[in-house]
N, C-alpha and C positions, 0 to 999 in steps of 0.2 A: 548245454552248449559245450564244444568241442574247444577250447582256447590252447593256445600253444603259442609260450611267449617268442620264442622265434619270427613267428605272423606279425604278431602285435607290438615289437618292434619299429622304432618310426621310422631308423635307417636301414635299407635292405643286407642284408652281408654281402661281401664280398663275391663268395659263391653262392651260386643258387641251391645246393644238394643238402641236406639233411645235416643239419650239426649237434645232433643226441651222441654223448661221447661214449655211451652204451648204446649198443642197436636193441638191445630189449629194456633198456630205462621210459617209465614213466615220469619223471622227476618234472619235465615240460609240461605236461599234460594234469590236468583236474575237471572235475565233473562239478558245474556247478548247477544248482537249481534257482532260480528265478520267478517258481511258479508263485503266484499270488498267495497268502496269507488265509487261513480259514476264515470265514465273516468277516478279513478284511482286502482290500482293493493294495496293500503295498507286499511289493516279493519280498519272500524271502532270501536271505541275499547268504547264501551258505555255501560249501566245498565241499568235495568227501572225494576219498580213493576208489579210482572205477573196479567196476567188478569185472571177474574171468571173463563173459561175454562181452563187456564194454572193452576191455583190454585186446580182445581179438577185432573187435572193429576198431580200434587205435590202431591196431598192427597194420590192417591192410588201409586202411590209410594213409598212414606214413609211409607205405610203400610205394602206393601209387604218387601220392603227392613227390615224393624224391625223386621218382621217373619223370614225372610229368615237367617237373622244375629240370632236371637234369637234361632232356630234350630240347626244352625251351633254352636254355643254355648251349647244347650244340647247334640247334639250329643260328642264334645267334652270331655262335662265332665262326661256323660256317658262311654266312651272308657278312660278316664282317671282313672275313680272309677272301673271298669274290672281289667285293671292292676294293682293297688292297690292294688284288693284283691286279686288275681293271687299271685301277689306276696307275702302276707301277709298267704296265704294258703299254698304255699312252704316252708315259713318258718316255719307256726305251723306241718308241717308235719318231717321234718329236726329235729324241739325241742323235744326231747325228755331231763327231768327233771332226770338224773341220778346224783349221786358224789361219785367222786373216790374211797370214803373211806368207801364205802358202801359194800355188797358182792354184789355177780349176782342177777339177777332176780329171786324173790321168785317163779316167776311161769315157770321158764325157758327163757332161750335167745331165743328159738325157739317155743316159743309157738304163737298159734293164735285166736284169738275169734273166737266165732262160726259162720260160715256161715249166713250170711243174708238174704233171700232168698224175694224179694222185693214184692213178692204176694202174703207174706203168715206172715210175720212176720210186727210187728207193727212198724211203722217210730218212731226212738228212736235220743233223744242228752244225750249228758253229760257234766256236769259241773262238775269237778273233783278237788281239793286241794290234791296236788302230794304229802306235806308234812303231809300226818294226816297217821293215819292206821300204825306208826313205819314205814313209807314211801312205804306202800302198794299203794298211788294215786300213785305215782308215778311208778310203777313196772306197772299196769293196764296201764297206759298213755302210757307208751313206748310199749307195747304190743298191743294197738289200733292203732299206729303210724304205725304199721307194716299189719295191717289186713286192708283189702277192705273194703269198708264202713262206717266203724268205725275211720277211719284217717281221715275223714272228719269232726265227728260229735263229739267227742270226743273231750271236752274243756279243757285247764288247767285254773280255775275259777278266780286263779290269774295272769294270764297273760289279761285274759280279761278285767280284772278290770282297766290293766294295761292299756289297747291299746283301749281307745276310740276314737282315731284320725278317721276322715275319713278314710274309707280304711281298719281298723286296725278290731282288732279281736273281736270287738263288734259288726262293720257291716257283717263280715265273721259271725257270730252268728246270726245276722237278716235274712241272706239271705239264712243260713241253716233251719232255723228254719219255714219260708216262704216253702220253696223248703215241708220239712214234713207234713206241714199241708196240701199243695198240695195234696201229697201220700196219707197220711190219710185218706184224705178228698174219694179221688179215690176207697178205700178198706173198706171207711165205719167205720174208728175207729178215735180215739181221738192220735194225737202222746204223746210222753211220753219224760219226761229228767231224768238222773238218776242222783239224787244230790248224791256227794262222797265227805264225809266228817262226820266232828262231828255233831255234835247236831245242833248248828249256822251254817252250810253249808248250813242249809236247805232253814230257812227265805233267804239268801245270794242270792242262785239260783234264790228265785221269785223276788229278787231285780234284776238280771241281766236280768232275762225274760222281766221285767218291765222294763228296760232300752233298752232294744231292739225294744219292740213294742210302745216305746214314739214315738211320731209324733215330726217333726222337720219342718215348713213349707221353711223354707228356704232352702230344701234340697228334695221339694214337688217331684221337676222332678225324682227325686234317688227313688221313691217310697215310701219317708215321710211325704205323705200326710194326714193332720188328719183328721178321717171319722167321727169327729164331738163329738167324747168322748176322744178327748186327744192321742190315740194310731191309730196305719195305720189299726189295722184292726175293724170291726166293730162291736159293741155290739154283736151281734150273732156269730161274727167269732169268739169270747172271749167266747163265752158261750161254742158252742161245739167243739172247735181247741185248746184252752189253752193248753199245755199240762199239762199230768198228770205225778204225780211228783213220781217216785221209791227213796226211799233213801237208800244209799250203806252206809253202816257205815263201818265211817274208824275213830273216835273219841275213847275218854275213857269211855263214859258212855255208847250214842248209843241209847240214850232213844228211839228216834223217829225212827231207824231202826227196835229196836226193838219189838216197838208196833205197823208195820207194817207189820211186820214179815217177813222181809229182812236177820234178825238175830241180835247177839248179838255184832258180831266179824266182822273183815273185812275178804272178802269170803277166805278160805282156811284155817282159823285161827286154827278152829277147828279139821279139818279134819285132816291137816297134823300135829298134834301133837302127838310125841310117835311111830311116823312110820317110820322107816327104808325108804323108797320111799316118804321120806313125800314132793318131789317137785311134783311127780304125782298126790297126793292129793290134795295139795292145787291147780293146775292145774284142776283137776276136777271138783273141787267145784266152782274155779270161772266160767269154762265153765258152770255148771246146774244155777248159778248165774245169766249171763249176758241172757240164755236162758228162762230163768222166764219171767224177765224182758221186753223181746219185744216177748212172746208170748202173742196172743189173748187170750186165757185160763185164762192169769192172770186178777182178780178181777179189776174193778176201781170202788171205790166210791166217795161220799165227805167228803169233811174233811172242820171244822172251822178255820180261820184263824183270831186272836183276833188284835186288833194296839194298840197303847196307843196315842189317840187324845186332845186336846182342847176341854175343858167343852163347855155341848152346850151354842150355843150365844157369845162364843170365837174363836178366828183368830189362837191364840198363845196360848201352855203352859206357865204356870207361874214360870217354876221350871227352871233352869238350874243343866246340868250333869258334872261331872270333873271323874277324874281317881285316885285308889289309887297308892299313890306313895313310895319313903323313903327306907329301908332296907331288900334288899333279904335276905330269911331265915324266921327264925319260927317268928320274930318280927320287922315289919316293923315300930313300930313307934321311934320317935329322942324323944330323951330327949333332955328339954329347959330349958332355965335359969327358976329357980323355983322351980325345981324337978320333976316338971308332963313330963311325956311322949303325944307326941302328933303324932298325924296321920298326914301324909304329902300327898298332893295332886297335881295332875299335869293335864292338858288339856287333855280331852278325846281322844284316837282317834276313829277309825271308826270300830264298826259300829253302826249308830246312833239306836236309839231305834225306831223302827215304827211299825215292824212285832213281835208278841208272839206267836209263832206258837204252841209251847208246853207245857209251863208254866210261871208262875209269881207270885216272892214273896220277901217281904221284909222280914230284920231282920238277923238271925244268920247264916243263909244262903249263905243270897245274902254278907253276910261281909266275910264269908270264903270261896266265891266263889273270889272273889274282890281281898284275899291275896294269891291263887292259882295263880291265872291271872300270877303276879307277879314271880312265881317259877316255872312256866311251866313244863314239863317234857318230853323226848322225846320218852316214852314207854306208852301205856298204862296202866302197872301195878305200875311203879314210879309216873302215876297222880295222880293215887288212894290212893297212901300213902303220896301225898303229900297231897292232903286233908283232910286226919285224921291227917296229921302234922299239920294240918294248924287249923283244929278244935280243936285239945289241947291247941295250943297258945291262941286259944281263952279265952277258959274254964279256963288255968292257968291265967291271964293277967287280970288287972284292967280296967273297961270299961274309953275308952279316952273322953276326952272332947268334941271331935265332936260327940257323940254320946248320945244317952241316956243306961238310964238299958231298956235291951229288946226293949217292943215297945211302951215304953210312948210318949204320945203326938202325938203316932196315931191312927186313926180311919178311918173307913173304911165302907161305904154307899151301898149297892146293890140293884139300882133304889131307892126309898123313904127309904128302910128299915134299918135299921143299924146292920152291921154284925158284924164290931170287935171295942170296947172291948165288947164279949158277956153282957147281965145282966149291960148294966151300961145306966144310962142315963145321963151324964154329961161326958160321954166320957173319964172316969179315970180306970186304972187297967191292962192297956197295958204292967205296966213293967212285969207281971208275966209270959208274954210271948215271945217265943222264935220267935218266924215265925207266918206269915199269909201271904195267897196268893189263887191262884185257879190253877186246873190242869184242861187242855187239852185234854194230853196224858195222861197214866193209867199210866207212870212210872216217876222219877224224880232220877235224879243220879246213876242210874241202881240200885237203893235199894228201894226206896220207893212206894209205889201206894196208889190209894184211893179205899175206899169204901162208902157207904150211912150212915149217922150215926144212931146206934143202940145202944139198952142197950147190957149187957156183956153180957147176953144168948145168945142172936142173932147174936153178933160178935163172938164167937166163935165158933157155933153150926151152922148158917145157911148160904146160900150165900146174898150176899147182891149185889145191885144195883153197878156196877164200874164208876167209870171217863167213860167219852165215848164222842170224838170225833167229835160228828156232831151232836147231838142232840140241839143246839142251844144255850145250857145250861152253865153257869161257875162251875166246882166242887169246891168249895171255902170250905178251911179246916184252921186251926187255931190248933199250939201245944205250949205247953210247954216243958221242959227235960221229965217231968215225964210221957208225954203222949206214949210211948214207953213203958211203965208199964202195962199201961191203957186200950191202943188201943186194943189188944195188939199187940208186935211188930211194925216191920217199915208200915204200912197199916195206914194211913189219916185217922181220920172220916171225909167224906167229906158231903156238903150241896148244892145240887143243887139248884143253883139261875141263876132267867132271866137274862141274857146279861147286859152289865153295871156297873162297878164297881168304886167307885170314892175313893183313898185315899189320906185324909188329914195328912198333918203335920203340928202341932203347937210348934216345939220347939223355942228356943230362936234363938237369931242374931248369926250365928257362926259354927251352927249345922245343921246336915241333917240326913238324913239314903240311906242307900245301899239297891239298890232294884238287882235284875236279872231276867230276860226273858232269854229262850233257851241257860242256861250256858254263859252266859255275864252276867258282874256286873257292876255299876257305882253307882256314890254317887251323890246323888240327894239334893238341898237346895234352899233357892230363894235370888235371888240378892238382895231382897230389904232388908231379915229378915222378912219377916212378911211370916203367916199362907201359904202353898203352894198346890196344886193339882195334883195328877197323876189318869190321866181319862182313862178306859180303856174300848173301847165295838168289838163287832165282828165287823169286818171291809169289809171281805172277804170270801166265800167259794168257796174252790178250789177239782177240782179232783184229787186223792192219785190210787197208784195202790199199791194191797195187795202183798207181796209175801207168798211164800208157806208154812210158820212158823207161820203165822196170828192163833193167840188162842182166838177165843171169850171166852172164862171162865177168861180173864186177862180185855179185853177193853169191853166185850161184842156183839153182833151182829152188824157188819160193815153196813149194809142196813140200813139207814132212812127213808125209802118210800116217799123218794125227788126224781125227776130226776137227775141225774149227771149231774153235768153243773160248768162252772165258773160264778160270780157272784160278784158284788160287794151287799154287807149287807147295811142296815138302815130299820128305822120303815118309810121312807117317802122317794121319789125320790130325796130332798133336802139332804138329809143325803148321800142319797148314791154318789149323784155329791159331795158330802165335802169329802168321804174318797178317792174316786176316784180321786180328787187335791190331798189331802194329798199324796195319793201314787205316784202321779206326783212331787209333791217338793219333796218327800223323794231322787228318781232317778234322780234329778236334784240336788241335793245338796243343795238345800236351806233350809233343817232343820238342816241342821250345825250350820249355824250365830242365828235359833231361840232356841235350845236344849243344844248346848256345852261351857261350860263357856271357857273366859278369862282368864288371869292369873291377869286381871287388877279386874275383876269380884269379882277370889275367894279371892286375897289380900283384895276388899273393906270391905270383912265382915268378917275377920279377920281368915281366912284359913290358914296354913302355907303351902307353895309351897315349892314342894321339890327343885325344882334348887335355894332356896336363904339356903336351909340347907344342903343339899349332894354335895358333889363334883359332876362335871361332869361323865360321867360312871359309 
């Protein structure tokens, strides 16, 4: 008889696969005989070391037996990961994101999205933020929940963020997502996700998509297997499956919906204003909305997508970020013993900086974008006025200590050449300015845009060159108060420069500045005190789908006479395997512990934290 104490074990292990710590050890394995006694009826009860033959049928027994155990095991946890999602897909269908003290459904209790028709319309998901739009995601959500189709694909962005358990609504999102490109794939188009949200919704989505298509090898059987670039599917399946990204603006500016031309307003916004029937209209508008959106008709192109990386020949930024903290209202800073008023600062939360999909700029900006953060508002005509609230406090108010006037002590590189402070060559003159940064997109804050820089004839009198999205290019503009005089009006002059931007800060121990990307703000400084970097090149291009409001006289002509494709950017294959990790640690969380300060961090170089100066709450 064949015994192998493993078998004969009362509790089964843990894994079901073969635990011989030698794959050619016998040590488990003995041969015993049993056979009955000569002229007597009791066995002999004896062991002995198998022989060369015996040892070759141990072999393939053990072999077989480890497959067969090892199958019964994936099957397993195959039919375990089914019900998981099963279950976790009844539940996102059940969720609908309503509160009480809300009214009905802007678009009606009974309305339905448009018909799907699977042979003729393009394979669509959505990643949806139920609270932006004065809580139009959410009205759209509970409206999909009820429509065929669309109750499947239809995410709420924060629940997913929420549920990355096995099982949960991140692998329901992989396996939606898989299942489209399939379709796609069939009908000969690219699938598409409709990001629904503000401005930041948008980077947010390509961080979820990127978290979905991460390879997991430990979970190879479940289909997360890496095909050798970090994600399950394969450089080509990335190239021409990606999807492409609609953005549904439901934020207060809307920049990027609106230079897509999705619109300005979340769908219906406009329509049903001033109308007697105004649930039919808004109902309307989002049905011509959502059918934009997964017809073939609709444009795709590409679109730049910029990061902010590690200088080359570095691992690591050198900066750390924290969050403004201190007193809601037009003045957040605490007076301290001494008289001076100080800014209080507190640990960043999420989302860390990685993706700029539509702009970046420090200075008087990104600090009145920092004090908004802070006083939120839950309309979007009250965020708007809380930002000219919040720009007055500026303008009335003493500049604090953690800061400088304007933007001294920065400077700012585009590839070898030095951009900002214009005309200087010792890198002095920064205070007289307010902002510097580059745009993406042709809009910023729903007021401003860029043009080419011209003398005053030509900005007044002719058209000029715009921002423009896929040209490869950074529009890098630089103002002061009075360039609004000059310009004229809210219109950039802006300076197309190649790809690569590096800004230095040299101020003292204690101090930083506030930069923002895509409507987020954080305050930027280095642990050590000494001089610090923020490195920013295109990282990414991805495909955008136009909607039907798309104005080339605002971004210019959408066609680069590139193929559509996704892509990771660099000047060298080396570069592109680096931002390709980077976007791997960003979806793994590991540029938390490299990018977000301590609170041991900002005390060491002499920050004030808000929790040793505010009360709780």
């Amino acid at each position: 008889l064949l015994q192998d104490s493993n078998v004969r074990q009362k509790d089964p292990p843990t894994s079901l696969s073969y635990k011989a710590k030698d794959p050619d050890s016998f040590a488990d394995f003995s041969i015993v005989d049993d056979s009955p006694q000569k002229d007597s009826d009791q066995p002999l009860a004896s062991s002995r070391e198998p022989t060369d033959a015996e040892k070759k049928v141990l072999r393939q027994f053990r072999h077989h037996w480890t497959e067969q155990r090892a199958e019964i095991e994936r099957v397993a946890r195959h039919r375990e990961l089914e019900e998981l999602l099963e279950r976790t897909h009844e539940q996102m269908r059940k969720n609908a994101v309503r509160i009480d003290a809300l009214p009905a459904n802007r678009y009606g209790t009974d309305t339905r999205l448009p018909h799907f028709n699977k042979d003729e319309h393009v394979p669509v998901l959505a990643l949806i933020n139920p609270f932006a739009g004065a809580m139009a995601g959410s009205d759209i959500l509970a409206i999909a929940r009820q429509t065929p189709y669309y109750q499947d694909r239809f995410f709420n962005i924060i629940d997913v963020v929420r549920d990355q358990r096995r099982g949960g609504l991140l692998d329901l999102l992989r396996r939606e997502l898989c299942a489209a490109k399939a379709e796609a794939k069939a009908l000969g188009h690219r699938p598409r996700v409709i990001s629904g949200g503000g401005d930041g919704t948008a980077s947010f989505t390509l961080f979820m998509i990127f978290a979905a298509l991460r390879a997991d090898d430990s979970r190879a059987d479940e289909g997360l297997q890496d095909t050798g670039n970090g994600f399950i599917w394969t450089d080509q399946e990335m190239a021409d499956f990606f999807p492409a990204l609609a953005q549904m603006p439901l934020g207060s500016a809307n920049d990027f919906g609106r230079t897509l031309g999705w619109g300005r307003k979340y769908p219906g916004d406009a329509e049903s204003r001033f109308k007697l029937d105004w649930r039919r209209h808004a109902k309307d508008a989002l049905m011509n909305w959502i059918e934009a959106a997964i017809s073939p008709e609709s444009s795709v192109v590409n679109f730049d997508i910029f990061g902010i990386v590690p200088e080359p020949g570095q691992d690591r930024c050198d900066f750390k970020l924290c969050e403004l903290g201190g007193h809601r209202g037009m003045d957040p800073k605490v007076q301290l013993e001494g008289g001076a008023k100080h800014l209080m600062m507190k640990e960043a939360g999420l989302p860390v900086p990685l993706f700029a999909c539509l702009y970046f700029s420090a200075g008087f900006g990104a600090y009145m974008t920092a004090r908004f953060q802070m006083n939120r508002r839950k309309s979007p005509i009250r965020n708007k006025v809380e930002y000219l609230r919040q720009a007055a406090g500026i303008l009335m108010e003493t500049v604090p200590p953690q800061l400088h006037t304007g933007l001294d002590k920065v400077q700012i590189f585009c590839g070898e050449e030095r951009y900002f402070p214009p005309r200087s060559e010792d890198g002095k003159g920064g205070e007289r300015y307010r902002e510097v940064g580059f745009l993406n997109i042709n809009w910023q804050a729903g007021m401003f845009n860029g043009a080419e820089r011209a003398p005053l004839g030509a900005r007044i009198c002719s058209t000029r060159e715009p921002a423009k999205f896929n040209d490869g290019m950074m529009d890098m503009y630089r103002g002061k108060f009075k360039s609004v005089l000059k310009n004229p009006g809210f219109v950039y002059q802006t300076d197309k420069r190649e790809e690569g931007l590096t800004l230095t800060y040299s101020g003292e121990r204690g101090t930083g500045i506030f930069f923002q990307w895509d409507g987020e703000s954080r305050f930027a400084f280095s642990p050590s005190g000494d001089e610090f970097h923020i490195h920013i090149r295109k990282i990414l291009n991805i495909p955008v789908v136009l909607g039907p409001n798309y104005d080339p006289r605002v971004t210019g002509e959408p066609e680069n006479g590139l193929p559509v494709k996704f892509s990771f950017s660099g000047r060298s294959d080396e570069e592109r395997r680096s931002f390709a990790q980077r976007v791997l640690k960003g979806v793994q969380g590991q540029l938390n512990e490299e990018l977000l300060a301590t609170n041991e961090e900002m005390h060491s170089i002499g920050l004030h934290l808000e929790a040793e100066h505010l009360p709780p709450g």
